[in-house]
BAGUTI-170351 format. One record per residue (C-alpha): residue number from 1; residue in three letters; chain; x, y, z. Coordinates in pm, whole numbers. Each point is the difference from the previous one (the first is absolute). Last residue first. Layout:
N
<rec NUM "ALA" "A" <X Y Z>>
...
This chain:
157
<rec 157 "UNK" "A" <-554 -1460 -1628>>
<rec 156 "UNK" "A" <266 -158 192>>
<rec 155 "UNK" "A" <95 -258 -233>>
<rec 154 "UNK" "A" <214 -264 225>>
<rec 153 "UNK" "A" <367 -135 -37>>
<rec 152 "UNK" "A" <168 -257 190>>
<rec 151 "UNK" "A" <335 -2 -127>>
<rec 150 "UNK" "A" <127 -130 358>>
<rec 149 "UNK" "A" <251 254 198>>
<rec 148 "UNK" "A" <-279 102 261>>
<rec 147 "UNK" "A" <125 -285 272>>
<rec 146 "UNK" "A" <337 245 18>>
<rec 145 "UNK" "A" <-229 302 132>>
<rec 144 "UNK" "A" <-111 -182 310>>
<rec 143 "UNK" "A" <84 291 250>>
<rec 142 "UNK" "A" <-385 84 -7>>
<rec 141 "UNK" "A" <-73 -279 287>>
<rec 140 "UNK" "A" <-360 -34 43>>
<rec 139 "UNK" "A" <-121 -73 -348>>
<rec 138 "UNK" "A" <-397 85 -26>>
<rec 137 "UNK" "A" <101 211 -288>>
<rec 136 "UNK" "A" <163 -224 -139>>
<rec 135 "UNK" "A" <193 190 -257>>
<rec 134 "UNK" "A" <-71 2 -424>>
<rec 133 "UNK" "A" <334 65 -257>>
<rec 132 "UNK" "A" <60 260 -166>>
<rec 131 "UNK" "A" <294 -34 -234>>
<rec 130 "UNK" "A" <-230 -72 -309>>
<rec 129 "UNK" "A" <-138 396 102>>
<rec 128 "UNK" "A" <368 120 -163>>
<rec 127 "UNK" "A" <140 280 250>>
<rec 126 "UNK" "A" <-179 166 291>>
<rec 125 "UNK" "A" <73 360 -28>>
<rec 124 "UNK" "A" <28 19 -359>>
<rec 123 "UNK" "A" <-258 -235 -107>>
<rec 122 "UNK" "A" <-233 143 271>>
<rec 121 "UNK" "A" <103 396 -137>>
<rec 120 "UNK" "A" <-113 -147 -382>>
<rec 119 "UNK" "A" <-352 -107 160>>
<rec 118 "UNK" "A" <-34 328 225>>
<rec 117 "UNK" "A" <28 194 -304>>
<rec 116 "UNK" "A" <-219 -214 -194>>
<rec 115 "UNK" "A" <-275 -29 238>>
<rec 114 "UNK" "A" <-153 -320 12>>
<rec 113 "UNK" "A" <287 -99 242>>
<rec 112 "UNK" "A" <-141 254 227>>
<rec 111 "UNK" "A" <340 -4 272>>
<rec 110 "UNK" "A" <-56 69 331>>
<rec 109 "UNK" "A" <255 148 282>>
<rec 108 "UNK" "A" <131 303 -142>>
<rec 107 "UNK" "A" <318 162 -123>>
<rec 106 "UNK" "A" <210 -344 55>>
<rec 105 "UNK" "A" <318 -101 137>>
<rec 104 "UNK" "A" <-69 159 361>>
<rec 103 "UNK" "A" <136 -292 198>>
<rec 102 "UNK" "A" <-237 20 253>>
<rec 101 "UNK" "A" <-306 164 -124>>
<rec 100 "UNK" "A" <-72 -39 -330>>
<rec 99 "UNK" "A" <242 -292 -134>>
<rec 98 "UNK" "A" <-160 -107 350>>
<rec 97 "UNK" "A" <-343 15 -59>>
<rec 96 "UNK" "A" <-33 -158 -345>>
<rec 95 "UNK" "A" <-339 -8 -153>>
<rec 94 "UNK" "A" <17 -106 -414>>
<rec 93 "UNK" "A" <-352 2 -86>>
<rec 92 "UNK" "A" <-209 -158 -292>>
<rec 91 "UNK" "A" <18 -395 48>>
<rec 90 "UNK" "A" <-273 85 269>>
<rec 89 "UNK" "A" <212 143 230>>
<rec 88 "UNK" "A" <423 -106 -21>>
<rec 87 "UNK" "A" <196 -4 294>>
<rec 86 "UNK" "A" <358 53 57>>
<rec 85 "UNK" "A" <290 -218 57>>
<rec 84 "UNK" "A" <396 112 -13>>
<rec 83 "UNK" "A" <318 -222 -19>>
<rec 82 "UNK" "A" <367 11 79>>
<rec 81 "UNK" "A" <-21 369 169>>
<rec 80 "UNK" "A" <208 270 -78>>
<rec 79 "UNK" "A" <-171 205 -346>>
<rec 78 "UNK" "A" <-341 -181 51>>
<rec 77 "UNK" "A" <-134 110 -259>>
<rec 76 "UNK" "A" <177 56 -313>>
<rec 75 "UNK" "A" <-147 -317 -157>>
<rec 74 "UNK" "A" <259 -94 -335>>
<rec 73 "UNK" "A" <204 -291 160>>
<rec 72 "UNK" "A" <-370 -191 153>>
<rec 71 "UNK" "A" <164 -340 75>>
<rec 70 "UNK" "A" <288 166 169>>
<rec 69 "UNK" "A" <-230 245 201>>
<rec 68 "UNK" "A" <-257 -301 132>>
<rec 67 "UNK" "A" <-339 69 -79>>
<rec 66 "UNK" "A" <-329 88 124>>
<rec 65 "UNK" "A" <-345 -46 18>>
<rec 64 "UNK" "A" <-280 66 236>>
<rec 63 "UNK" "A" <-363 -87 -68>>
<rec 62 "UNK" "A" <-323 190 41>>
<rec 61 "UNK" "A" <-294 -9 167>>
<rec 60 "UNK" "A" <4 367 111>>
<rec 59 "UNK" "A" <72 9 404>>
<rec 58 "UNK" "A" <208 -323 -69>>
<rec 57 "UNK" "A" <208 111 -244>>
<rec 56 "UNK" "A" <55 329 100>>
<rec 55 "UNK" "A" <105 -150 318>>
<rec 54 "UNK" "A" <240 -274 -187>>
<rec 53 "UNK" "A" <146 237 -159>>
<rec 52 "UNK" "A" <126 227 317>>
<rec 51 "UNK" "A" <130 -321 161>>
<rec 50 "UNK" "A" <200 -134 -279>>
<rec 49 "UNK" "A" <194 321 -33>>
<rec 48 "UNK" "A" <147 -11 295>>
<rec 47 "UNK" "A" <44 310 177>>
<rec 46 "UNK" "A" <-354 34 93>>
<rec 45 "UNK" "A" <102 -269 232>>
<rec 44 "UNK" "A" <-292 -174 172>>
<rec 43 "UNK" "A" <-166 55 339>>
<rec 42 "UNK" "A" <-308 65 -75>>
<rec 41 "UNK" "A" <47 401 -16>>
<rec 40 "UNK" "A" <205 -28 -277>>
<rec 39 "UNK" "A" <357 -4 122>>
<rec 38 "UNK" "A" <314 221 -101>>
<rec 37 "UNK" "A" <353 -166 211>>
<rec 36 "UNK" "A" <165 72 306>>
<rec 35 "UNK" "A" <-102 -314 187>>
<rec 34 "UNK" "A" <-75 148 307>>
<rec 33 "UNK" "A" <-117 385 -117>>
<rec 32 "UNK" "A" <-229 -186 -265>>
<rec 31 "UNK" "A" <-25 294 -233>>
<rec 30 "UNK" "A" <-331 91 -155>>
<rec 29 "UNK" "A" <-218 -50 -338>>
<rec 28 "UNK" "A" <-327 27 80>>
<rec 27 "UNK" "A" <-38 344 -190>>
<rec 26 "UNK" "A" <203 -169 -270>>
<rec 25 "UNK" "A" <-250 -267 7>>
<rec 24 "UNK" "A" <-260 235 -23>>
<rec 23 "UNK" "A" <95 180 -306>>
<rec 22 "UNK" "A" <38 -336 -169>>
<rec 21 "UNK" "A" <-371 -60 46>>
<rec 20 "UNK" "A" <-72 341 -90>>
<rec 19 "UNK" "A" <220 -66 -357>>
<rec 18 "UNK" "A" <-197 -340 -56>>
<rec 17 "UNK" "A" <-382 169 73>>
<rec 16 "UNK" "A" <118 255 -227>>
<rec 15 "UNK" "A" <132 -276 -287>>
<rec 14 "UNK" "A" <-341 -214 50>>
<rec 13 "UNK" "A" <-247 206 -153>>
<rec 12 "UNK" "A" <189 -30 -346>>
<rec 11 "UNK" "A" <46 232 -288>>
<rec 10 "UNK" "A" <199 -113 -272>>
<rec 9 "UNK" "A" <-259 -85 -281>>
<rec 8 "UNK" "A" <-230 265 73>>
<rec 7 "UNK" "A" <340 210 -11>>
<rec 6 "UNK" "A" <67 -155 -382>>
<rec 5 "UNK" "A" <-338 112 -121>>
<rec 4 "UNK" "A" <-232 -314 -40>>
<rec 3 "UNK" "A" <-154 -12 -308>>
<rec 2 "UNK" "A" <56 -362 -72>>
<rec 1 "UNK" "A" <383 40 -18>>
């Protein structure tokens, strides 16, 4: 492997600046006493795991993907919803606040897809990577899951 030892190869600068991030969204994380529901501090539902992508997203230049359970049959997450969307950095990491957080269907909140471990956990966690499909993130209305049925596939890396 060009003389590179295999945590040369692994190591990233980005993964602790993606796990503070994520600690400060659950420190922003609150309850909207009106509506009775977990908000971000903008104003968006932390509960939805749309919203939590797309801020990774954004705050990293990255793009949020997801799928919809029935066309993903072998994804364990999510375990009661119809669909799930994450975000993926760089091609590299999986980031996914509310498998995390919320629904607590994951042991940590990024994935290091160049790290084998975390590699063969993504496939279990989130199912066959053809599935994936890319979200707007500029789409307002997040409740738009049926328009993500095409076979539109793109390479991530």
């Amino acid at each position: 492997m060009g003389g590179h030892s295999l945590s040369t190869i692994i190591y990233s600068p980005l993964k602790p600046l993606l796990l503070d991030f994520i600690r400060r969204l659950i420190e922003e994380d609150e309850e909207d006493p009106i509506l009775g529901c977990w908000t971000f501090r903008c104003g968006s539902y932390s509960s939805i795991c749309t919203f939590g992508a797309k801020k990774v997203a954004i705050e990293f230049g990255g793009l949020v993907f997801g799928y919809l359970a029935e066309d993903n049959p072998t994804a364990l997450v999510p375990k009661h919803a119809c669909g799930h969307d994450f975000a993926i950095i760089e091609g590299r990491f999986l980031v996914d606040y509310w498998a995390y957080q919320v629904a607590e269907e994951v042991d940590r909140p990024v994935f290091d897809m160049y790290d084998p471990v975390d590699k063969s956990l993504v496939q279990c966690h989130y199912g066959d990577q053809e599935s994936w499909i890319p979200v707007d993130i500029n789409e307002e209305d997040i409740f738009c899951l049926s328009v993500r049925r095409h076979n539109r596939k793109v390479d991530i890396s």
